[in-house]
PAVO-16171 format. One record per residue (C-alpha): residue number from 1; residue in one letter; x, y negated, z negated. Coordinates in nm, 4 decimals. Example, Ala and Ser with C-alpha at 12.3 -4.5 7.8 and 13.67 -1.06 7.14 Angstrom:
<rs>
n, res, c1, c2, c3
1, A, 1.2300, 0.4500, -0.7800 .
2, S, 1.3670, 0.1060, -0.7140 .
</rs>
This chain:
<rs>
n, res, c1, c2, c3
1, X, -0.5042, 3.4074, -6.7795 .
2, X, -0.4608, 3.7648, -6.7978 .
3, X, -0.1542, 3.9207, -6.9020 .
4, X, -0.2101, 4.2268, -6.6145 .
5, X, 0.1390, 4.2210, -6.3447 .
6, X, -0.0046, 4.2176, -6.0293 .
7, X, 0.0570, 4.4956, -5.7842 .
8, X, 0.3020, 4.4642, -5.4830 .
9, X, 0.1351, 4.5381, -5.1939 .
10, X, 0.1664, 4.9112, -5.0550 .
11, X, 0.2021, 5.0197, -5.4407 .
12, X, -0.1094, 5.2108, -5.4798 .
13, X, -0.1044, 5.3945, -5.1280 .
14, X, -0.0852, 5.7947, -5.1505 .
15, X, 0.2589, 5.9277, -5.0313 .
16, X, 0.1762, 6.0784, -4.6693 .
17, X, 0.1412, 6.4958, -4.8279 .
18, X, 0.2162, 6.5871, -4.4456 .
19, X, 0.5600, 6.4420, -4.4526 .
20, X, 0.8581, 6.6042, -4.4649 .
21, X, 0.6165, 6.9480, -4.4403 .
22, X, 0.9398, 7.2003, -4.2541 .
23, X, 0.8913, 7.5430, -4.1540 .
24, X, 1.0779, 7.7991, -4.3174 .
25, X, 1.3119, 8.0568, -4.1479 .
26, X, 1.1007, 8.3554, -4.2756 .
27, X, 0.7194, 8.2066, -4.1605 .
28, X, 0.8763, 8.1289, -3.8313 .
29, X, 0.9997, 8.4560, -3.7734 .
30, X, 0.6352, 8.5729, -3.8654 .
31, X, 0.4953, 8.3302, -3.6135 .
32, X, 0.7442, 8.4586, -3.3403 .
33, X, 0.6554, 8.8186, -3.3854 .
34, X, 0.2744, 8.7430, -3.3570 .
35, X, 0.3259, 8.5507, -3.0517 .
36, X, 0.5073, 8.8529, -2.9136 .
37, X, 0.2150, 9.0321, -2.9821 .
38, X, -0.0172, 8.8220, -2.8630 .
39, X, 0.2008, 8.8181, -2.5065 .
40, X, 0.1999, 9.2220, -2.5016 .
41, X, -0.1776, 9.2247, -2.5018 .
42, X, -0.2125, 8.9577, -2.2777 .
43, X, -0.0165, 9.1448, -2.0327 .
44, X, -0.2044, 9.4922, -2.0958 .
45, X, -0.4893, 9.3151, -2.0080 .
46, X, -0.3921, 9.1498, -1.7107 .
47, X, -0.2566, 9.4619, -1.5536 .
48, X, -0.5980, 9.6076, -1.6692 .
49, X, -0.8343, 9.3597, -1.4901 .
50, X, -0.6003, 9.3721, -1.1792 .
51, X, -0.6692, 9.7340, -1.1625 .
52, X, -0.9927, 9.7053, -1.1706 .
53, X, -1.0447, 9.3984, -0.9900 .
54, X, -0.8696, 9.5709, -0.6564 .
55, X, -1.1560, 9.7829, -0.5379 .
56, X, -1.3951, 9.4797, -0.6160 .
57, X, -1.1365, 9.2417, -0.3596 .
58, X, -1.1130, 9.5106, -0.1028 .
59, X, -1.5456, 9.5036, -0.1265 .
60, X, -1.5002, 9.1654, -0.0502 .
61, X, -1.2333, 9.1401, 0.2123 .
62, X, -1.4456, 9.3635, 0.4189 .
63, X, -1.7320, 9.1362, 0.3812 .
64, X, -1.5341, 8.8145, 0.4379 .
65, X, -1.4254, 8.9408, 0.7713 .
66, X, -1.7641, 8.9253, 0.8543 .
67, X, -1.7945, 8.5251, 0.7788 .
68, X, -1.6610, 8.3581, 1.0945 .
69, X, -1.4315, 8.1131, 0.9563 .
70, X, -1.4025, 8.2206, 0.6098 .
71, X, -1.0922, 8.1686, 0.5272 .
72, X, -1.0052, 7.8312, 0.7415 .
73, X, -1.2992, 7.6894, 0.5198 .
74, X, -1.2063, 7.8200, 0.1927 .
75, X, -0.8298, 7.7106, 0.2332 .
76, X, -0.9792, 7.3828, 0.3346 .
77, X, -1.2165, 7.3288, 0.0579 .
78, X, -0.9027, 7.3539, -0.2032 .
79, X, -0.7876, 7.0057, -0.2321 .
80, X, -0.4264, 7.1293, -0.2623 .
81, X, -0.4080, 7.3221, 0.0391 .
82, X, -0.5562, 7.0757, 0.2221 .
83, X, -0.3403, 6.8109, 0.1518 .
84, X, -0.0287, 7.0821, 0.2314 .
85, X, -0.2424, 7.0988, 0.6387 .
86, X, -0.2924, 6.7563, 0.6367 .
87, X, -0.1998, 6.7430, 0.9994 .
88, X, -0.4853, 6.7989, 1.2269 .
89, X, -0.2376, 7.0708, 1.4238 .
90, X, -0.2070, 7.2579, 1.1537 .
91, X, -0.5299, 7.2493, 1.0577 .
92, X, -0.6267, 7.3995, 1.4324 .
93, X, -0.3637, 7.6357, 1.4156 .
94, X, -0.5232, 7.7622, 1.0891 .
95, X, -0.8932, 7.8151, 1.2196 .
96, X, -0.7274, 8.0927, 1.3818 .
97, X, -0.6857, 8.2541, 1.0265 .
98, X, -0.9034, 8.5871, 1.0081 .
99, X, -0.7887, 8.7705, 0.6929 .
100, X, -0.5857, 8.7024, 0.3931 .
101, X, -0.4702, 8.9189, 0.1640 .
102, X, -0.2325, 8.9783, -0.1447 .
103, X, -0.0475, 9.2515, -0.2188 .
104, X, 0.0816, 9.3130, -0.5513 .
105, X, 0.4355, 9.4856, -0.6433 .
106, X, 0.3081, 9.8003, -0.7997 .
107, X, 0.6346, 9.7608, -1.0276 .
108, X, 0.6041, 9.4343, -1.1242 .
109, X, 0.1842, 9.3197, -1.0346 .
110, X, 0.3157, 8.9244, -1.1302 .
111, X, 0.5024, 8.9419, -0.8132 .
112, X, 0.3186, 8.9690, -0.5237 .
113, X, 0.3481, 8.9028, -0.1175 .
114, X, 0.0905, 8.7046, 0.0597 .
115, X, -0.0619, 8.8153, 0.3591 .
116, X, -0.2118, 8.5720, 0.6451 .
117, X, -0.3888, 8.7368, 0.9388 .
118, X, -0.4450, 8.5662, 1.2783 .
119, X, -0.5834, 8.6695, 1.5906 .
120, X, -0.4445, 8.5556, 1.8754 .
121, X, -0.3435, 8.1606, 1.9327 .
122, X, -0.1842, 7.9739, 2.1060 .
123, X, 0.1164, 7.8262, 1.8476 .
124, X, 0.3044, 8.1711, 1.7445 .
125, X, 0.2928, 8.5141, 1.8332 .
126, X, 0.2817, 8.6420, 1.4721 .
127, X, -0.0234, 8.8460, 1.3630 .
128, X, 0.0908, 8.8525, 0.9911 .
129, X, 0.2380, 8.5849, 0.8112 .
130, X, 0.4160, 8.6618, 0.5154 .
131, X, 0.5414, 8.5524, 0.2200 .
132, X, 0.6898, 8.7265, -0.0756 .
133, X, 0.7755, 8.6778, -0.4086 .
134, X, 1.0065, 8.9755, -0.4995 .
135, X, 1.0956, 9.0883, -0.8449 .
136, X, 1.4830, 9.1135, -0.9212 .
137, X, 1.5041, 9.3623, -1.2163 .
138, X, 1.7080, 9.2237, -1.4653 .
139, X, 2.0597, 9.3760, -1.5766 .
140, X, 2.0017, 9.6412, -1.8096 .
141, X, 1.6273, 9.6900, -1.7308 .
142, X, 1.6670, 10.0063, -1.5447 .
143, X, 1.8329, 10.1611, -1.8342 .
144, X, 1.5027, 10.0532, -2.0643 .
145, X, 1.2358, 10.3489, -2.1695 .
146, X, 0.8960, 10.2452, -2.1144 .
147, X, 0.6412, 10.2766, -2.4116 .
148, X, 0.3104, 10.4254, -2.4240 .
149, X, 0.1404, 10.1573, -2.2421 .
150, X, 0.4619, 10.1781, -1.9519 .
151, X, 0.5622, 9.8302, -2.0754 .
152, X, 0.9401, 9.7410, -2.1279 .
153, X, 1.1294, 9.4580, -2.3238 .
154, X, 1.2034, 9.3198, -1.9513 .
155, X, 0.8418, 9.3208, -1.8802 .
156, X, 0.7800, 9.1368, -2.1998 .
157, X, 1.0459, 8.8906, -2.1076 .
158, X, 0.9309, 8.7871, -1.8002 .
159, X, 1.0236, 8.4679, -1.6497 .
160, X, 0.9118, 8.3465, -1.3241 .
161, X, 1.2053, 8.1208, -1.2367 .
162, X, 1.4470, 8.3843, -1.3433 .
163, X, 1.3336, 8.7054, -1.2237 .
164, X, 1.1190, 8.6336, -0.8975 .
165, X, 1.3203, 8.5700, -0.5533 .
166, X, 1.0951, 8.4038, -0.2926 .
167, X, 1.1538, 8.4657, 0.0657 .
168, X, 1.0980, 8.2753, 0.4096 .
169, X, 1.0561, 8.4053, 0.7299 .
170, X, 1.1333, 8.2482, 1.0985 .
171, X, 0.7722, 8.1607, 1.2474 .
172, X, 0.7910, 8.3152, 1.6864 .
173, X, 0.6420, 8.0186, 1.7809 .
174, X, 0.5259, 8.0100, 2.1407 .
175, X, 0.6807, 7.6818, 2.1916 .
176, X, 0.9600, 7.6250, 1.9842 .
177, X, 1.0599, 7.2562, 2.0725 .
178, X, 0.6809, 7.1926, 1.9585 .
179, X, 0.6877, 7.4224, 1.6747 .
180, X, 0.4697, 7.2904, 1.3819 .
181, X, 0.7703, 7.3060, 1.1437 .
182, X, 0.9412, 7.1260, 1.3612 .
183, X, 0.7012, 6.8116, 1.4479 .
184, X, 0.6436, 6.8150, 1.0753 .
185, X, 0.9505, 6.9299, 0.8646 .
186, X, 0.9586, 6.9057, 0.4664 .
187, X, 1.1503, 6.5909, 0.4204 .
188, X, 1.3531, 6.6127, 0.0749 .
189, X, 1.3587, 6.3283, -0.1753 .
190, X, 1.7008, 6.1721, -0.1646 .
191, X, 1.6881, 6.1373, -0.5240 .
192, X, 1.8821, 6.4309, -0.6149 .
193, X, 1.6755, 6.4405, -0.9664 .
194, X, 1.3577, 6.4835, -0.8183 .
195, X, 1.1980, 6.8617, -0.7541 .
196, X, 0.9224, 6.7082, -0.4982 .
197, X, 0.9805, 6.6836, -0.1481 .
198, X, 0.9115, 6.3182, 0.0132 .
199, X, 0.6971, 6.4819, 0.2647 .
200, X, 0.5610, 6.8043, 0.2904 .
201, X, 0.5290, 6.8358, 0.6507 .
202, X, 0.3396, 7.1267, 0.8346 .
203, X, 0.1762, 7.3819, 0.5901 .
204, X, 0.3936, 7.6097, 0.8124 .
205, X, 0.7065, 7.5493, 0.6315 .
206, X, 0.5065, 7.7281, 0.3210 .
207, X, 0.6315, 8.0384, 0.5223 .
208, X, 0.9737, 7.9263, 0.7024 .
209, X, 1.1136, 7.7810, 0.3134 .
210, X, 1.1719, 8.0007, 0.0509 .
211, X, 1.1274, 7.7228, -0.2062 .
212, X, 0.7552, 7.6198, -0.3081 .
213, X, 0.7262, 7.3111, -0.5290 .
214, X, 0.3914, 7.2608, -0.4689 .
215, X, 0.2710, 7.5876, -0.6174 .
216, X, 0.1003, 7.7134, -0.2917 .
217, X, 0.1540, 8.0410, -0.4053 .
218, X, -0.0260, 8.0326, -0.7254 .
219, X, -0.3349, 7.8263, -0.6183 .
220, X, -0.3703, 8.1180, -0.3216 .
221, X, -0.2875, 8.4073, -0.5886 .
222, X, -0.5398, 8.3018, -0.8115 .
</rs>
């Protein structure tokens, strides 16, 4: 019988070298500073490309208006937007869309107002629809000096939630006992936790609602 002690199980396994692996204060102050970075030239080159994407989108808006139904199908073919006009109604009352268009806050180009264009029809007697997403400088910005790319701390701190003020407008519907909002409002979830609507309603209330959980705005900005 050998004289060798036998080893408890779990013994010979290698201590995990990723535990207990912490960050220090310096090397995180590092990584903070890159990331900073990183943002800055991010944004230089999104104001870049949106500069030089303008003159390309104006190229094609001119085209577009061409296309009979451009717009009604391409809003259509995005499976977000056409959930939001699920209702056939709206759906008719869109077909009338002709143009769309954004238009960027030369100040701020992250905030922008979105343009719809209709000829005439027979639910409102509105020939722009608009929606706007204004930027609220924040306190102490105006006071800031830009740098030598025009950029500012405030630009560099830019948060959606807290700096952008969306607006609504009141829809002159032809018919306002059968206005589209109306037959189809936004329903809100009665659990007070929840940011989603129960129902969405008419795509409509996109314009008459300031508030836009289901990110209508972005999916058309982009």
């Amino acid at each position: 019988m050998s004289g060798k002690k036998r080893a408890s199980p779990g013994a010979d396994e290698e201590k995990n070298p990723l535990e207990g692996v912490e960050l220090s204060d310096g090397d995180a102050k590092k990584l903070q500073d890159v990331q900073k970075q990183i943002e800055r030239v991010d944004l230089l080159i999104e104001r870049h490309s949106q500069q030089q994407l303008l003159p390309v989108y104006e190229r094609r808006r001119a085209v577009v208006k061409a296309i009979p139904r451009f717009w009604p199908v391409a809003l259509m073919n995005n499976p977000l937007i056409s959930f939001q006009a699920q209702h056939n109604i709206d759906r008719i009352a869109l077909s009338y869309l002709e143009d769309l268009w954004v238009t960027r806050d030369p100040k701020e180009p992250r905030c922008f107002t979105i343009e719809f264009y209709f000829k005439q029809n027979p639910y409102f007697t509105d020939s722009v629809l608009k929606k706007e997403y204004k930027y609220i400088l924040p306190p102490g910005a105006a006071d800031e000096t830009p740098d030598a790319d025009g950029l500012t701390p405030s630009m560099l701190d830019f948060s959606w939630e807290r700096d952008v003020q969306p607006s609504a407008i009141k829809i002159n519907w032809k018919d306002p006992q059968n206005a589209l909002t109306k037959l189809h409002p936004r329903v809100e979830d009665e659990d007070e936790e929840s940011d989603m609507p129960a129902e969405a309603g008419s795509f409509f209330n996109f314009f008459e609602i300031a508030s836009d959980p289901f990110d209508v705005s972005q999916t058309v900005n982009s």
